[in-house]
C-alpha positions, -999 to 999 in steps of 0.1 A, spaced: 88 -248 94 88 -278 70 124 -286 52 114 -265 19 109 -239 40 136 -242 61 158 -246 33 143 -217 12 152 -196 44 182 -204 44 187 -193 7 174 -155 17 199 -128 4 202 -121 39 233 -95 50 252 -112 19 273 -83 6 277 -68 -24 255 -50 -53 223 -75 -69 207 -74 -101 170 -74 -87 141 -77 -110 104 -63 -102 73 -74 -116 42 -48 -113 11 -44 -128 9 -13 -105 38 14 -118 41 52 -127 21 63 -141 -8 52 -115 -10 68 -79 -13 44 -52 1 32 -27 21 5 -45 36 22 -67 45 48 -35 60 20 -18 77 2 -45 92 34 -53 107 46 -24 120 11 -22 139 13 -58 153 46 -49 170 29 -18 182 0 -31 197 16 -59 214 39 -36 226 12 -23 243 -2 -56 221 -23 -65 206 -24 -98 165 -26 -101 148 -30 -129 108 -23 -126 89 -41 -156 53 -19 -155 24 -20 -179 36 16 -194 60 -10 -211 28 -35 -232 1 -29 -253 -28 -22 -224 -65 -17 -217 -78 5 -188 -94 -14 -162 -130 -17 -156 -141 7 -128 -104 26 -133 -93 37 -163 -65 54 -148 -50 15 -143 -37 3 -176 -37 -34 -175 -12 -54 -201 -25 -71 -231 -8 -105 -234 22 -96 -222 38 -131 -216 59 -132 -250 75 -98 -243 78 -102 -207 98 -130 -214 122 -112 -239 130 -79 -210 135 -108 -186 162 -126 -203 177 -94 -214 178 -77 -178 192 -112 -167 176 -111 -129 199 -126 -98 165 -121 -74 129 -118 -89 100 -98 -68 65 -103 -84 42 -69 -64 10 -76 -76 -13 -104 -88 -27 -87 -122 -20 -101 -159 16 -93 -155 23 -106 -124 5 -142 -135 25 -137 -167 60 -132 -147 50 -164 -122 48 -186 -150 78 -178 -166 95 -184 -128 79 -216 -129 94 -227 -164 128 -217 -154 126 -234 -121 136 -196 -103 122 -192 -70 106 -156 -65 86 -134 -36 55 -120 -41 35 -97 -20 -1 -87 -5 -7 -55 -12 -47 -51 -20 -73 -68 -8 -88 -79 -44 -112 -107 -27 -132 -80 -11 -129 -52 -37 -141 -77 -63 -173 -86 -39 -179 -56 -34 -184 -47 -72 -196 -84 -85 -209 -107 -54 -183 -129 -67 -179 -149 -33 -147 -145 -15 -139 -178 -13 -135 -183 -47 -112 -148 -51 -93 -160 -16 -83 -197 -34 -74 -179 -67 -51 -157 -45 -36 -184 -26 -22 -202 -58 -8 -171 -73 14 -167 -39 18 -201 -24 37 -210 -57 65 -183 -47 92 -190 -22 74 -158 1 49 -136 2 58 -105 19 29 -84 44 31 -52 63 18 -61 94 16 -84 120 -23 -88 116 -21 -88 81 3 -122 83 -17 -137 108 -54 -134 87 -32 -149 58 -16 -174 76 -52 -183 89 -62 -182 57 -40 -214 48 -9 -192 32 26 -209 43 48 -188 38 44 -150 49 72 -133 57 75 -94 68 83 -61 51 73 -34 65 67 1 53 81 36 57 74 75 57 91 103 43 98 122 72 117 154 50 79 157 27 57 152 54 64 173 88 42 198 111 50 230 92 39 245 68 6 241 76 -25 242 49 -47 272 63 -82 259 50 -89 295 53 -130 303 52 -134 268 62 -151 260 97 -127 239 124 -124 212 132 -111 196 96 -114 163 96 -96 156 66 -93 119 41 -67 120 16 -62 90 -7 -82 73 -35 -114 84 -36 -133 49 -46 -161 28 -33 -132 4 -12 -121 31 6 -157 33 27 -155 72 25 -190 74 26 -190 64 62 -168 89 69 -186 116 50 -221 105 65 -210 116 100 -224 139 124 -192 161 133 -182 200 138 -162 219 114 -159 204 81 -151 174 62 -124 176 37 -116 150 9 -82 151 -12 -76 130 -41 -96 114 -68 -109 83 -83 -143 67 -95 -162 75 -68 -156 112 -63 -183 125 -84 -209 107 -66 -200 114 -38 -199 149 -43 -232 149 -53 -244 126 -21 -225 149 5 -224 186 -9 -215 203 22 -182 183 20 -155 200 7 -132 183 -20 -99 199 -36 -94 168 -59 -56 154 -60 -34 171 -41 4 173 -48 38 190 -52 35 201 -7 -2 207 -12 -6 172 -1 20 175 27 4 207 31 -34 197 40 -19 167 61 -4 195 84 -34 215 81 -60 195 95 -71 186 131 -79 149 125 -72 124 99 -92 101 92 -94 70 78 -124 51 68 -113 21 53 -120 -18 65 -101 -36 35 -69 -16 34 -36 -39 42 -15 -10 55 -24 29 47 5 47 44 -16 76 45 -17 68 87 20 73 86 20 105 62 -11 121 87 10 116 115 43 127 102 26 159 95 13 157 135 -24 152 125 -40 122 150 -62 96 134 -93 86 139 -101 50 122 -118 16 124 -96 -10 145 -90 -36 117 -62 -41 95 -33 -14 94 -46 12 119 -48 -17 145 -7 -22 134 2 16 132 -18 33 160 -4 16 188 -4 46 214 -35 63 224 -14 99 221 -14 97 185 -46 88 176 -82 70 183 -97 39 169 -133 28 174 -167 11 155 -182 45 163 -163 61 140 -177 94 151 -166 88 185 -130 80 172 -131 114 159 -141 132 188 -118 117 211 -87 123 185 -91 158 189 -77 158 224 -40 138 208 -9 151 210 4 165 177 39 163 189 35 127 202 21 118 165 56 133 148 74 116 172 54 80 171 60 87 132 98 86 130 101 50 139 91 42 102 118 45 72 123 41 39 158 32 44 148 -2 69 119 -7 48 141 -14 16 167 -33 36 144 -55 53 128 -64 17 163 -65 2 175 -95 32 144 -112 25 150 -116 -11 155 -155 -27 181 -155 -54 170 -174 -89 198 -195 -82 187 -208 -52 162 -232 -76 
C-alpha cells in the first residue's frame, strides 16, 4: 500500500462512534427492481437503525429518460445543477457514489471540485452488458470504468474473486463489502406447490434480460419443468423461443419467497453477474443451486451440500438434486444484513478527510 493509500485507510470511519450524516448517490433506486437497489436498501434501513442519518439521491428525484433496452430504468437528464443544490442542503459528513450512470458521474465531479474524498462501488458488469448489445470492445468500457472509480478513495466488491479480476484489471483500491439475506422473508416453509406442474422444478428468478444467459438455462435437456419468475426485456422472446417453459412474470409480496421454497433446484445461469443475491435468497429458502463456476457462485457455493457448479450446466443440475436442503438454510445464515451495513459503514471516508 502506497502512502495515499495508507493514509486514506487510515481516515476510514472505522468503529468511530456516534451517528453520521451519510450521503448516497444512485442512478439505481425505488422505483427499479434489482439488485442494487435490494442491497442499498437493506443497507439504509440498517444504518438508519443504527442512528445514522442516510439520505439516497435517486433519479425519481430529475427530469429523466428511460434507458435504451429498459425503460423500466429512468436515467437523469442533466442533473449536475440540481444535484449540486440537494447536496449542499443535505450537507454530507461521508459520500457513497453506487453506480456509474449520469448521476453517479455527475456526483464524482462535484466530489472532485470540493476536494471530498468518496467510495464507489462495482455492482454491474456494464463492459460486458454493453458488448453484448453494441460490440463496443471491452477494453474501451473497462478504461472508462476505471476512471470513474480509481478517482474515489475505494471501490467497494462483494467477493473475493470479484476484487481480485479488478485488481488485475489495474484498479488500486478495492476494498470489501459484502452482502446479506433476509433470513425472516426467505425460509423453507411455506412452500410454492407448483401444483399440475411436473417435478423436478428447476426454477430462475431474477431479471429476465439477455445478460442473465437464461437462454442457456432454458435450452437444457432436464426432467420436470423449467420455471422463470420475474420480468424484463427479454421475457417475451423467450417465451416465444421456449414455450414449454413456464413463466409467472414478477413474483412478490411471499410469492417470490414462496417459489424459492417451492422448487427442487435453483438455478442460475448467469456469467457476468458480480454477486446474485438470488444464490443467497434460493438457499435461505433450502433450494440447492446449480450454476456456472465464475463470479459470485464460485464466492457463495462454497460446500458441495448446498449446491453444484459446472460448464455442463445440465450436469450441475442433476447432481444438485441429491443436496441437502437443510445444509442450504444452514450455509445461508452466515450472511446478514446487519454485518453487511456495518462492514460498509467502517469502510466509509469522511469528506473531511480531503
Amino acid at each position: 500500500m502506497d502512502d495515499g493509500m495508507a493514509a486514506l485507510a487510515a481516515d476510514c470511519i472505522g468503529a468511530r462512534r456516534g451517528p453520521l450524516r451519510i450521503l448516497i448517490v444512485s442512478d439505481a433506486w425505488f422505483p427499479q427492481v434489482n439488485g442494487v437497489v435490494r442491497t442499498l436498501s437493506m443497507v439504509v434501513e440498517h444504518l438508519r437503525a443504527g442512528g445514522d442519518t442516510v439520505e439516497v439521491i435517486g433519479p425519481d428525484r430529475f427530469a429523466s429518460l428511460p434507458m435504451p433496452g429498459y425503460p423500466e430504468i429512468r436515467l437523469a437528464l442533466a442533473p449536475r445543477r440540481r444535484l449540486a443544490r440537494l447536496v449542499e442542503a443535505f450537507a454530507p459528513e461521508v459520500v457513497h457514489i453506487a453506480t456509474e450512470g449520469p448521476l453517479g458521474w455527475a456526483m464524482r465531479a462535484i466530489c472532485l471540485r470540493r476536494g471530498w474524498p468518496f467510495t464507489t462501488a462495482f455492482h454491474t458488469r456494464f463492459p460486458e452488458y454493453l458488448h453484448a448489445r453494441t460490440r463496443i470492445p471491452l477494453g474501451w468500457s473497462w478504461a472508462v470504468m476505471r476512471r470513474f472509480h480509481e478517482a474515489g478513495a475505494g471501490t467497494f466488491a462483494a467477493t473475493r474473486s470479484l476484487r481480485e479480476e479488478l485488481a488485475a484489471r489495474g484498479f488500486t483500491k478495492v476494498r470489501a463489502w459484502t452482502r446479506g439475506v433476509d433470513l425472516s422473508r426467505f425460509r423453507p416453509e411455506p412452500r410454492e406447490a407448483w401444483e399440475g406442474l411436473p417435478r423436478p422444478v428447476f426454477l430462475y428468478a431474477g431479471r429476465v434480460a439477455v445478460e442473465k444467459n437464461i437462454a442457456a438455462f432454458l435450452s437444457l435437456d432436464l426432467p420436470g419443468t423449467k420455471v422463470v419468475v420475474g420480468d424484463g426485456p427479454a421475457r417475451a422472446g423467450l417465451q416465444a423461443r421456449f414455450p414449454e417453459a413456464h413463466f409467472t412474470g414478477y413474483r412478490d409480496n411471499g410469492l417470490l419467497a414462496r417459489s424459492y421454497a417451492g422448487a427442487d433446484v435453483f438455478v442460475f445461469p448467469s456469467r457476468t453477474d458480480t454477486f446474485g443475491l438470488v444464490l443467497l435468497e434460493a438457499l435461505a429458502s433450502g433450494t440447492p443451486v446449480a450454476a456456472f463456476p465464475v463470479t459470485g457462485p464460485l464466492d457463495v457455493i462454497t460446500d458441495p451440500r448446498v449446491g453444484a457448479l459446472d460448464e455442463d450446466l445440465r450436469a450441475a443440475c442433476l447432481r444438485a438434486l441429491d443436496c441437502d436442503r437443510a445444509a442450504c438454510r444452514a450455509h445461508a445464515e452466515a450472511w446478514s444484513w446487519e454485518a453487511c451495513a456495518a462492514q460498509f459503514r467502517a469502510t466509509l471516508v469522511p469528506v473531511g478527510a480531503g
